[in-house]
PDB file with SEQRES, HELIX, SHEET and CRYST1 records, atoms N, CA, C and O in Angstrom:
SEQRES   1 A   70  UNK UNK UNK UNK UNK UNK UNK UNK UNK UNK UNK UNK UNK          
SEQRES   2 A   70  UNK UNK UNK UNK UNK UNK UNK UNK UNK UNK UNK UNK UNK          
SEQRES   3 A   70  UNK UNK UNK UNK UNK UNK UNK UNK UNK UNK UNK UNK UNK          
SEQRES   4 A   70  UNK UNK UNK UNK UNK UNK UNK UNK UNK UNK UNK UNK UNK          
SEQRES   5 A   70  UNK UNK UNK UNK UNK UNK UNK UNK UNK UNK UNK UNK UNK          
SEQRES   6 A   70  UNK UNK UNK UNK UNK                                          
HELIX    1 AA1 UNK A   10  UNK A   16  1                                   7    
HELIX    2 AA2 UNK A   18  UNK A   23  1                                   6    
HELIX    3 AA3 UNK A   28  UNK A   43  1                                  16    
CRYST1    1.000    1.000    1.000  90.00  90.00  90.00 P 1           1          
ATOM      1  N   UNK A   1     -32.947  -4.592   7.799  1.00  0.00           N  
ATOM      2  CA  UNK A   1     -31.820  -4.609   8.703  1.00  0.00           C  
ATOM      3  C   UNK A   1     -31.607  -3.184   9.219  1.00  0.00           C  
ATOM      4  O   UNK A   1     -31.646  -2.210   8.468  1.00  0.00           O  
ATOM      5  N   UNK A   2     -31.364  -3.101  10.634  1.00  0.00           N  
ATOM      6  CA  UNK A   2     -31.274  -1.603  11.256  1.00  0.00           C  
ATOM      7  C   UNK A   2     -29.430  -1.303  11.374  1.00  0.00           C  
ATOM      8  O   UNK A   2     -28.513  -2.036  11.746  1.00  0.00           O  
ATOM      9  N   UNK A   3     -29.458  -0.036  10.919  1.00  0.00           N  
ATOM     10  CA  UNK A   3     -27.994   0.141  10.771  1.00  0.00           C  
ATOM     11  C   UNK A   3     -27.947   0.564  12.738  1.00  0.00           C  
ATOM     12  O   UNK A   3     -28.865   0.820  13.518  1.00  0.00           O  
ATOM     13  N   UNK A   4     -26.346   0.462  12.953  1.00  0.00           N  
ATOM     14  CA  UNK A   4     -26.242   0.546  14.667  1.00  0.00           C  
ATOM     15  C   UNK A   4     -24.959   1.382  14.230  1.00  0.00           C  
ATOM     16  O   UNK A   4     -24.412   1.253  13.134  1.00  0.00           O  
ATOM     17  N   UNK A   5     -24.464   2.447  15.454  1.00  0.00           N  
ATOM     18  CA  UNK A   5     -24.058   3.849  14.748  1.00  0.00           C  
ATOM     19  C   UNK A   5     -23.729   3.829  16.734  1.00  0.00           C  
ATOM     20  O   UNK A   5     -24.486   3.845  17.705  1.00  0.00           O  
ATOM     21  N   UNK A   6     -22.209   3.787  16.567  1.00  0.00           N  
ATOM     22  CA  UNK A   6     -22.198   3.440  17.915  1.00  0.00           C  
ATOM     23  C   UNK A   6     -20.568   4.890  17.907  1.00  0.00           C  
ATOM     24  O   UNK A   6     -19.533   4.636  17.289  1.00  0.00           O  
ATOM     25  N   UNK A   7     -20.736   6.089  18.611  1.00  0.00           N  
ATOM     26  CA  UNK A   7     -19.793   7.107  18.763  1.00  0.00           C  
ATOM     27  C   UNK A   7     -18.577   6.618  19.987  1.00  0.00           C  
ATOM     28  O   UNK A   7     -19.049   6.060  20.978  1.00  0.00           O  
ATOM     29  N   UNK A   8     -17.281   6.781  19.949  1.00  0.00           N  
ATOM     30  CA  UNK A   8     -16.418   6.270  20.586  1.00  0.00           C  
ATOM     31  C   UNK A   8     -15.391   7.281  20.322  1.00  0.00           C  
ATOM     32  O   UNK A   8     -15.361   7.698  19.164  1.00  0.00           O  
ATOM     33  N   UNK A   9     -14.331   7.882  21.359  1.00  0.00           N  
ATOM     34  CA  UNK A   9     -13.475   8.897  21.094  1.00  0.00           C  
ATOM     35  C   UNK A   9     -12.025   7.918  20.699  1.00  0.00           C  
ATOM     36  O   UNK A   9     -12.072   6.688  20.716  1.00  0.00           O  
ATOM     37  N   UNK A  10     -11.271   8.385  20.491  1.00  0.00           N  
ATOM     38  CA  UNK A  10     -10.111   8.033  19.473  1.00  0.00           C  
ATOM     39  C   UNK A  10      -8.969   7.383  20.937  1.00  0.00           C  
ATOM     40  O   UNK A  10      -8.062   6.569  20.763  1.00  0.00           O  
ATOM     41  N   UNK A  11      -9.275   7.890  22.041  1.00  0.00           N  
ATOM     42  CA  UNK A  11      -8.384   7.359  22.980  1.00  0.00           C  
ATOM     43  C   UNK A  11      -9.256   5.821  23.406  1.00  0.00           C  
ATOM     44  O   UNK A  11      -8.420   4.932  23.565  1.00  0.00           O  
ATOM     45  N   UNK A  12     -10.685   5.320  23.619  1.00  0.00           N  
ATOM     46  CA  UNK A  12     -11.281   4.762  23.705  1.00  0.00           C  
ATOM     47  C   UNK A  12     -11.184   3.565  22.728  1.00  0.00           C  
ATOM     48  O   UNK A  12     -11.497   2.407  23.002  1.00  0.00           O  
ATOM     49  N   UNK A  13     -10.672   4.049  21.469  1.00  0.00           N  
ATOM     50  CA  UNK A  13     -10.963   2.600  20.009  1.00  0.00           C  
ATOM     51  C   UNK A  13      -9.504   2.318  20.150  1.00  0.00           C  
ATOM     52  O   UNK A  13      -9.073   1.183  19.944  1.00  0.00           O  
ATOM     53  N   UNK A  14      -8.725   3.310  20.496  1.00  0.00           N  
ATOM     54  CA  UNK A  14      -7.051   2.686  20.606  1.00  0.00           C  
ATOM     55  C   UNK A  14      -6.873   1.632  21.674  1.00  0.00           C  
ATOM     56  O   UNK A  14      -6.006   0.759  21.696  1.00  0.00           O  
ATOM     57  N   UNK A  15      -7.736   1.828  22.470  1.00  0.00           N  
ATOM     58  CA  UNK A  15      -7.297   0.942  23.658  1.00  0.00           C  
ATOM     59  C   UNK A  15      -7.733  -0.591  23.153  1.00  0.00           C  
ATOM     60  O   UNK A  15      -7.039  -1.607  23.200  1.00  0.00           O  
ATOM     61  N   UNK A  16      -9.490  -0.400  22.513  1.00  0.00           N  
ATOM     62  CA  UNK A  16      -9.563  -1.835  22.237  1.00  0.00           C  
ATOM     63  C   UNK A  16      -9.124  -2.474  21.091  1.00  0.00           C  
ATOM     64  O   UNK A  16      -9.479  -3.615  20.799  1.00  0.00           O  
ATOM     65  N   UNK A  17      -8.027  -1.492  20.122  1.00  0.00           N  
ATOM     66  CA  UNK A  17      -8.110  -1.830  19.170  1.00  0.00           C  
ATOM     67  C   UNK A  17      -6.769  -2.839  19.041  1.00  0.00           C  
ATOM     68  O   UNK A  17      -5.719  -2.221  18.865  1.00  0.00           O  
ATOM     69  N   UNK A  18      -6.668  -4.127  19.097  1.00  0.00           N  
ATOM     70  CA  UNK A  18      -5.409  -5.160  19.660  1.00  0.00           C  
ATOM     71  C   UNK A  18      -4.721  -4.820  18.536  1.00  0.00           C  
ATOM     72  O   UNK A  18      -3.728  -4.181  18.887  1.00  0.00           O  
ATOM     73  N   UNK A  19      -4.791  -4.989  16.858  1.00  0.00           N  
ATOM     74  CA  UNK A  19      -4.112  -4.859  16.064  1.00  0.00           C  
ATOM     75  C   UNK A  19      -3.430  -3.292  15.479  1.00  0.00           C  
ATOM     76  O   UNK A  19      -2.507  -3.132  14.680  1.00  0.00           O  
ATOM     77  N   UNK A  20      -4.039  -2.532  16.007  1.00  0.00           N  
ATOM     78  CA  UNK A  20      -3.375  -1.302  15.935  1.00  0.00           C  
ATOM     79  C   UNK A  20      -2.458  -1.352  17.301  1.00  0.00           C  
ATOM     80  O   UNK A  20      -1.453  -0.642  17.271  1.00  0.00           O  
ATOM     81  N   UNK A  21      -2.638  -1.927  18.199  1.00  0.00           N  
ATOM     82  CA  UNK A  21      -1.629  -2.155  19.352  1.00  0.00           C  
ATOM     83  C   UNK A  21      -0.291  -2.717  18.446  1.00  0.00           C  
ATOM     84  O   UNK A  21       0.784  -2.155  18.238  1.00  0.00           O  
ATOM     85  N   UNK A  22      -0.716  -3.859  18.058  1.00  0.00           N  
ATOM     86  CA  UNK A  22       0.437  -4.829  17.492  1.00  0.00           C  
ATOM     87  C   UNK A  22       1.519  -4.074  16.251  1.00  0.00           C  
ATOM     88  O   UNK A  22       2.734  -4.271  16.282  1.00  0.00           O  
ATOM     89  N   UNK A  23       1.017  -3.418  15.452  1.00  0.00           N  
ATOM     90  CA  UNK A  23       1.549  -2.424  14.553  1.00  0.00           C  
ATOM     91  C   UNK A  23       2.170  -1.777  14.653  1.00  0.00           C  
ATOM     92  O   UNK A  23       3.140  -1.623  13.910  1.00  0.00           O  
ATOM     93  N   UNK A  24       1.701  -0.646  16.282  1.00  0.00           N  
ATOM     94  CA  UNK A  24       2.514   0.218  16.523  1.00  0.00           C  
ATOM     95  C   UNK A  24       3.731  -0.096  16.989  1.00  0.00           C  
ATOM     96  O   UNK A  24       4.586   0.748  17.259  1.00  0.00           O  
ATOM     97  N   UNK A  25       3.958  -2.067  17.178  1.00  0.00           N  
ATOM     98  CA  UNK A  25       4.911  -2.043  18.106  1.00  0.00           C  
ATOM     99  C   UNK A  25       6.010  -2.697  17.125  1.00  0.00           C  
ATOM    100  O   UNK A  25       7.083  -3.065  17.602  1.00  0.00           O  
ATOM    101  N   UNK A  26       5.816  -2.798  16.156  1.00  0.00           N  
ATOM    102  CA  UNK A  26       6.186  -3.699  14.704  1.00  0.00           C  
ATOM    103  C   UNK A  26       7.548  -2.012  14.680  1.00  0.00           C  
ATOM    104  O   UNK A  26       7.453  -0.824  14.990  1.00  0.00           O  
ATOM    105  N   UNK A  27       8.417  -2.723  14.243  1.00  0.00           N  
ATOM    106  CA  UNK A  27       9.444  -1.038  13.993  1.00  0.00           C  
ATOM    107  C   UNK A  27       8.983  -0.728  12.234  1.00  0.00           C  
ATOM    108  O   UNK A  27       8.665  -1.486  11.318  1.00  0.00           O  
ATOM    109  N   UNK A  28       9.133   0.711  12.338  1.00  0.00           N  
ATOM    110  CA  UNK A  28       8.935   1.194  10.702  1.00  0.00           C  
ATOM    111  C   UNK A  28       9.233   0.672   9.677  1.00  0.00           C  
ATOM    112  O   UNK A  28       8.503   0.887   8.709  1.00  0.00           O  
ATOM    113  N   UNK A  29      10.205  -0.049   9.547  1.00  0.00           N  
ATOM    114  CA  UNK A  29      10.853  -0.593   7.674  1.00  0.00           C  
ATOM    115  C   UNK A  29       9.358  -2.127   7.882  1.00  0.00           C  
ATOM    116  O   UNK A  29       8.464  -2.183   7.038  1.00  0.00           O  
ATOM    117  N   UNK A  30       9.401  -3.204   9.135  1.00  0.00           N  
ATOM    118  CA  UNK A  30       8.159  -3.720   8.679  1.00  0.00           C  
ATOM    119  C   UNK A  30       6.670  -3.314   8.301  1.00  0.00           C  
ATOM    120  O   UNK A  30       5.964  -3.720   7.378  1.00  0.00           O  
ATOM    121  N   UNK A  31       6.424  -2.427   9.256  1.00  0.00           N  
ATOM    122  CA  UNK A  31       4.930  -1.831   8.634  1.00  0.00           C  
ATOM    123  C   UNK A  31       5.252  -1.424   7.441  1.00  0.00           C  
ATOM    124  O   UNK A  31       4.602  -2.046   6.601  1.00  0.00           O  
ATOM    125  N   UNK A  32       6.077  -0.537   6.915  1.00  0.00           N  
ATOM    126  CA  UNK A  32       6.136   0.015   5.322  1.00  0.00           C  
ATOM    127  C   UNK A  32       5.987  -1.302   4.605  1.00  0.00           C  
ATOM    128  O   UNK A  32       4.890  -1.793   4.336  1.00  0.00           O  
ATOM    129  N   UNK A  33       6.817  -1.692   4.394  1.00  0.00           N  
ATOM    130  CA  UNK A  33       6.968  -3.775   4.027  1.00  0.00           C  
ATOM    131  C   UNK A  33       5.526  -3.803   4.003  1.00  0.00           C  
ATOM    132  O   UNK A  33       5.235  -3.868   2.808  1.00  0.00           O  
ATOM    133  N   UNK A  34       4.654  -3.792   4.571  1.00  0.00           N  
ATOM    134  CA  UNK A  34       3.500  -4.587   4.874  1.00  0.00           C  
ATOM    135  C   UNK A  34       2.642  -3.623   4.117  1.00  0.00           C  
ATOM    136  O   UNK A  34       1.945  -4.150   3.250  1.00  0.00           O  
ATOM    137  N   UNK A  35       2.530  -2.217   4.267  1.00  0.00           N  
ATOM    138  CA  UNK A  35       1.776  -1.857   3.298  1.00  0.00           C  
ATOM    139  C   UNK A  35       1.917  -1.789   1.829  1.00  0.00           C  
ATOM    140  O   UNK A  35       0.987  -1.738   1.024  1.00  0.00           O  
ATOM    141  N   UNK A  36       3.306  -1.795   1.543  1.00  0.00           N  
ATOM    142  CA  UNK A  36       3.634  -2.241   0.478  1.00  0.00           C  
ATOM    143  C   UNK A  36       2.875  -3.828  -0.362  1.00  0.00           C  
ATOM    144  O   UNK A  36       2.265  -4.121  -1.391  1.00  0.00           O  
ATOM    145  N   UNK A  37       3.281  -4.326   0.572  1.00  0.00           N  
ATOM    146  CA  UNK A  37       2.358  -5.362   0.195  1.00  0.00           C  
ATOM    147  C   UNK A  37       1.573  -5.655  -0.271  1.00  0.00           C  
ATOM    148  O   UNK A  37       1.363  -6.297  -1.300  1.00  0.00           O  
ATOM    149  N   UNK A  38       0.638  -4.921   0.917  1.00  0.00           N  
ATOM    150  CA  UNK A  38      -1.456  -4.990   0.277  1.00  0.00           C  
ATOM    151  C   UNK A  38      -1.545  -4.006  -0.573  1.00  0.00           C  
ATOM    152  O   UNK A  38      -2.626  -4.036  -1.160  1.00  0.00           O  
ATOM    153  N   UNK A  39      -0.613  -2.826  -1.005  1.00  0.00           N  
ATOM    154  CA  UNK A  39      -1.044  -2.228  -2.411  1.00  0.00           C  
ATOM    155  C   UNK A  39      -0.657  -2.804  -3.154  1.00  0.00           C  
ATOM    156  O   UNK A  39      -1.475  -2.617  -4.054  1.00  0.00           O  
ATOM    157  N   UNK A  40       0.207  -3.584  -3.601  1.00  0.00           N  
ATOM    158  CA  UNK A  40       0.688  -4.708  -4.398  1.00  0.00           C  
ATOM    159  C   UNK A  40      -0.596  -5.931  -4.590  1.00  0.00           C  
ATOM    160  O   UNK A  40      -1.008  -6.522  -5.588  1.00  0.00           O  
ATOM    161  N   UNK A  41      -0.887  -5.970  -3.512  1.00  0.00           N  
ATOM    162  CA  UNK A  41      -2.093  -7.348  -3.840  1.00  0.00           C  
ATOM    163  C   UNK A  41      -3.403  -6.482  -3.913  1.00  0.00           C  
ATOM    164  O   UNK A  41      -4.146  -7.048  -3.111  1.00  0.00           O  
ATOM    165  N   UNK A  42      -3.986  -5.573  -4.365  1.00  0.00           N  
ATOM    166  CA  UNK A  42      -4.801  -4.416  -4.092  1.00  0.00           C  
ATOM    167  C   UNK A  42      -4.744  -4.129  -5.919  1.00  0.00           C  
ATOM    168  O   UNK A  42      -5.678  -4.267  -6.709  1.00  0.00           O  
ATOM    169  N   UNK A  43      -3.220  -3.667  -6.235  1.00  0.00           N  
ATOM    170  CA  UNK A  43      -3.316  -3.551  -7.537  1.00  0.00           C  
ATOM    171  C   UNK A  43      -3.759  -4.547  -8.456  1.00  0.00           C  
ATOM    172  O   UNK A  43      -4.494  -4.186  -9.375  1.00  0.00           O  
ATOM    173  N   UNK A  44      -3.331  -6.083  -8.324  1.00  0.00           N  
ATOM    174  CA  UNK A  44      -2.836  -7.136  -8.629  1.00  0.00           C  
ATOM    175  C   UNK A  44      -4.932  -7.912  -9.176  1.00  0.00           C  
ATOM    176  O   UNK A  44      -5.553  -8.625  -9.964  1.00  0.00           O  
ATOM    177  N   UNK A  45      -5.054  -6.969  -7.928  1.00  0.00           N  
ATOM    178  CA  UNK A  45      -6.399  -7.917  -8.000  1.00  0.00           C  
ATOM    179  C   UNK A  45      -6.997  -6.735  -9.198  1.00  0.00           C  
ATOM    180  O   UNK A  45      -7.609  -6.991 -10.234  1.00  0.00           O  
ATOM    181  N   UNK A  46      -6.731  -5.854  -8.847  1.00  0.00           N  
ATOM    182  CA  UNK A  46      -7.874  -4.672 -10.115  1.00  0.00           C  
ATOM    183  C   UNK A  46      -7.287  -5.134 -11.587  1.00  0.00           C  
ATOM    184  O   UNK A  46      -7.802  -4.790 -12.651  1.00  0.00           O  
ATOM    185  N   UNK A  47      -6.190  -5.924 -11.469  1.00  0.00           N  
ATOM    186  CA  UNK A  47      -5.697  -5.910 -12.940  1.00  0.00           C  
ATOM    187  C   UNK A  47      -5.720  -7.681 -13.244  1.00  0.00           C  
ATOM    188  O   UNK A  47      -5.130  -8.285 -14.141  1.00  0.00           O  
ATOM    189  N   UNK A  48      -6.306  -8.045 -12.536  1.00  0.00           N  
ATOM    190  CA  UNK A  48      -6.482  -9.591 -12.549  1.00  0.00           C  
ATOM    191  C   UNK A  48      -5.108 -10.276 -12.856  1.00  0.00           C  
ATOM    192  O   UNK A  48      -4.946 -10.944 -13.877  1.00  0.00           O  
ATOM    193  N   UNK A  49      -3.996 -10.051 -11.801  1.00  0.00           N  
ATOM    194  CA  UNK A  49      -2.685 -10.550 -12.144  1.00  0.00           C  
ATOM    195  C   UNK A  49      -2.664 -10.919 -10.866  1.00  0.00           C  
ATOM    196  O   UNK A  49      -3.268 -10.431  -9.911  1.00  0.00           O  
ATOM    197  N   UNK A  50      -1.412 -12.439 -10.949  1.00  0.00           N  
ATOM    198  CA  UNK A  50      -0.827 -12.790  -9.764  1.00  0.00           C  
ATOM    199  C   UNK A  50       0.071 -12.014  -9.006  1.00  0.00           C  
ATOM    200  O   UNK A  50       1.182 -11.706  -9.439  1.00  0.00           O  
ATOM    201  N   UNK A  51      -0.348 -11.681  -7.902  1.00  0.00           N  
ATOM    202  CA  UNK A  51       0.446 -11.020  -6.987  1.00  0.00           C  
ATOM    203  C   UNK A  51       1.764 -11.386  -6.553  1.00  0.00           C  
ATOM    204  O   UNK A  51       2.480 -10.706  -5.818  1.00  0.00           O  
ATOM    205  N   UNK A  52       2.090 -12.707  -7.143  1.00  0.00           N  
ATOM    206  CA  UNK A  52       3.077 -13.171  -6.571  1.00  0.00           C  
ATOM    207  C   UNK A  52       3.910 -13.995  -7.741  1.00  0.00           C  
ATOM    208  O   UNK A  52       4.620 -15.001  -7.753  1.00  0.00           O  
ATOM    209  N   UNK A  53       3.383 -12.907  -8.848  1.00  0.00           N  
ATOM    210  CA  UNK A  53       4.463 -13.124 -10.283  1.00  0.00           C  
ATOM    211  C   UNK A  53       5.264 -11.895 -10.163  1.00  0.00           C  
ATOM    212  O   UNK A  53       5.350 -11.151  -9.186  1.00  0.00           O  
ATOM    213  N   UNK A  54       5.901 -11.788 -11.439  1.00  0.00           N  
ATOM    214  CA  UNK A  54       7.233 -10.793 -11.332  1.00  0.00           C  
ATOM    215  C   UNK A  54       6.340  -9.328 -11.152  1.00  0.00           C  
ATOM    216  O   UNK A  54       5.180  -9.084 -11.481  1.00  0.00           O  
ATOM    217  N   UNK A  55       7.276  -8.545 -10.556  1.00  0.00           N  
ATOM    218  CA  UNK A  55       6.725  -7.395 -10.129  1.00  0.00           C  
ATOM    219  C   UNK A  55       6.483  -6.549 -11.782  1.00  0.00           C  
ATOM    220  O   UNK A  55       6.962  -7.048 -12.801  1.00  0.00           O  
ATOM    221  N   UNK A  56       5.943  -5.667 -11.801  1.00  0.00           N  
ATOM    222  CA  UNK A  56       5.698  -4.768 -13.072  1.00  0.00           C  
ATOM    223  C   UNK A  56       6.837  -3.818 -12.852  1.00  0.00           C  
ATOM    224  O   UNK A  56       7.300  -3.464 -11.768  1.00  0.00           O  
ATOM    225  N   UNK A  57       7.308  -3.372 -14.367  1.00  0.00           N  
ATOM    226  CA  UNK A  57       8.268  -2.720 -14.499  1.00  0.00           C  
ATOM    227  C   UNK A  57       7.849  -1.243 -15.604  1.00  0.00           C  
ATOM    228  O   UNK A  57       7.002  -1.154 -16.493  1.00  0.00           O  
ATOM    229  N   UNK A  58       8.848  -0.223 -15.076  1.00  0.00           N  
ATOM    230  CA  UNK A  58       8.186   0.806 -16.405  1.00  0.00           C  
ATOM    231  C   UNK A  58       8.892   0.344 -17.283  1.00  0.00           C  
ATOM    232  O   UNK A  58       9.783  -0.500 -17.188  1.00  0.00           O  
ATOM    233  N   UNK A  59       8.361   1.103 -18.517  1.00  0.00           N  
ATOM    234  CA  UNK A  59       9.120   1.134 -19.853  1.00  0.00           C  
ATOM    235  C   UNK A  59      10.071   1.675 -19.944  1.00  0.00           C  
ATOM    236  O   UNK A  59       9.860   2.867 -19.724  1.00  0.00           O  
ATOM    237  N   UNK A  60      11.404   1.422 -20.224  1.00  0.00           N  
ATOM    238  CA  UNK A  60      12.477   2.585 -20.741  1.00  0.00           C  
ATOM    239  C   UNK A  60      12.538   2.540 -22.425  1.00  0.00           C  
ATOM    240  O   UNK A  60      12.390   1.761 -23.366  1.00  0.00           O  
ATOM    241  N   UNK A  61      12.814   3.732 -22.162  1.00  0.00           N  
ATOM    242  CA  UNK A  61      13.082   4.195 -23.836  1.00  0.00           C  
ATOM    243  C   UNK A  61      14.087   5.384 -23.981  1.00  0.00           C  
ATOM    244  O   UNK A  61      14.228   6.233 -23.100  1.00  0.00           O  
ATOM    245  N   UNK A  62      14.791   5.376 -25.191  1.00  0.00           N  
ATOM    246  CA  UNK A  62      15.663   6.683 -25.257  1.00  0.00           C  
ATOM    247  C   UNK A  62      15.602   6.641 -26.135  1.00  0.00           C  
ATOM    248  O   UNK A  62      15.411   5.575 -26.719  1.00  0.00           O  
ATOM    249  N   UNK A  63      15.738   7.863 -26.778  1.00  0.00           N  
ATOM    250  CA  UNK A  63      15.633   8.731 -28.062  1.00  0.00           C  
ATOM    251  C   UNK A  63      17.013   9.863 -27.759  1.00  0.00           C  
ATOM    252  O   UNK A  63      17.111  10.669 -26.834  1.00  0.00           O  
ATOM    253  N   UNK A  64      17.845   9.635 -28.715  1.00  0.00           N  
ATOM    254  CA  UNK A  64      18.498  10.248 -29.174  1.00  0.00           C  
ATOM    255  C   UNK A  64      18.644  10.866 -30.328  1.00  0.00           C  
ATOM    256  O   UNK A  64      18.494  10.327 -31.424  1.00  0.00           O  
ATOM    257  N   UNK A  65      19.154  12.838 -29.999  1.00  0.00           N  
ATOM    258  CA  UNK A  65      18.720  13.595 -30.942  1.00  0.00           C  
ATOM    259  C   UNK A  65      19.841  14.221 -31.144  1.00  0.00           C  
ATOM    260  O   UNK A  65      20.389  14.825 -30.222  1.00  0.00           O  
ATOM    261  N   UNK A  66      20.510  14.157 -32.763  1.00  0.00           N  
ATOM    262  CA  UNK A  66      21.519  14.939 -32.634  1.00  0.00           C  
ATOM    263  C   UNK A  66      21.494  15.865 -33.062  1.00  0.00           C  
ATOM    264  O   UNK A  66      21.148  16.029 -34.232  1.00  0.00           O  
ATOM    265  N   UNK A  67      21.923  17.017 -32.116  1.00  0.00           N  
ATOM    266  CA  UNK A  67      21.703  18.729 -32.408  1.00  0.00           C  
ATOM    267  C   UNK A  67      22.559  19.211 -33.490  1.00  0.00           C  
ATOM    268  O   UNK A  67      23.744  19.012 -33.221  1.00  0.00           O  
ATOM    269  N   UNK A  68      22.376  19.766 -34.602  1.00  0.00           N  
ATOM    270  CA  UNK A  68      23.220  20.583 -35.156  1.00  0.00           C  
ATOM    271  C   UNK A  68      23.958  21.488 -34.763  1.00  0.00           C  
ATOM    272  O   UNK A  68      23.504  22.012 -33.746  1.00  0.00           O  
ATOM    273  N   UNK A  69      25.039  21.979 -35.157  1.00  0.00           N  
ATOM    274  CA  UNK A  69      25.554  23.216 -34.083  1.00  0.00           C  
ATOM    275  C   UNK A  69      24.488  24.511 -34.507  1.00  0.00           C  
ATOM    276  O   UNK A  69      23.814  24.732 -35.513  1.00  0.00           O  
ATOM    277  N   UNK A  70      24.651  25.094 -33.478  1.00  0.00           N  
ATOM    278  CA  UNK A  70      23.802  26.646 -33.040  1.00  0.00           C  
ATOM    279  C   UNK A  70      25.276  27.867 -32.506  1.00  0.00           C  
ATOM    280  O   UNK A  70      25.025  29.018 -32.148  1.00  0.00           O  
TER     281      UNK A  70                                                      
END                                                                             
């Protein structure tokens, strides 16, 4: 199979590029939303979990230390 290696300037791939059209026109809190997303289903898959079970949470812990006086 012959690899094809085709150079195009950045004003040229924007024009044909329909879904980077559509994105840019999406307002900011949805695109964030959306990438949020696919790192969520991105993680989900490296850890072989449902993406669409409860989200992961950190651990809390506290340790309490009581100081003597100084």
């Amino acid at each position: 199979m012959d690899r094809v290696l085709s150079l195009t300037t950045f004003d040229e791939e924007n024009q044909q590029n329909s879904l980077l059209a559509y994105w840019l026109s999406r307002p900011p809190e949805e695109r964030i939303a959306e990438v949020e997303r696919l790192r969520r289903e991105y993680l989900c898959s490296l850890r072989g979990a449902d993406p669409n079970g409860p989200p992961e949470r950190l651990c809390r812990s506290l340790l309490l230390i009581e100081r003597t006086g100084s």
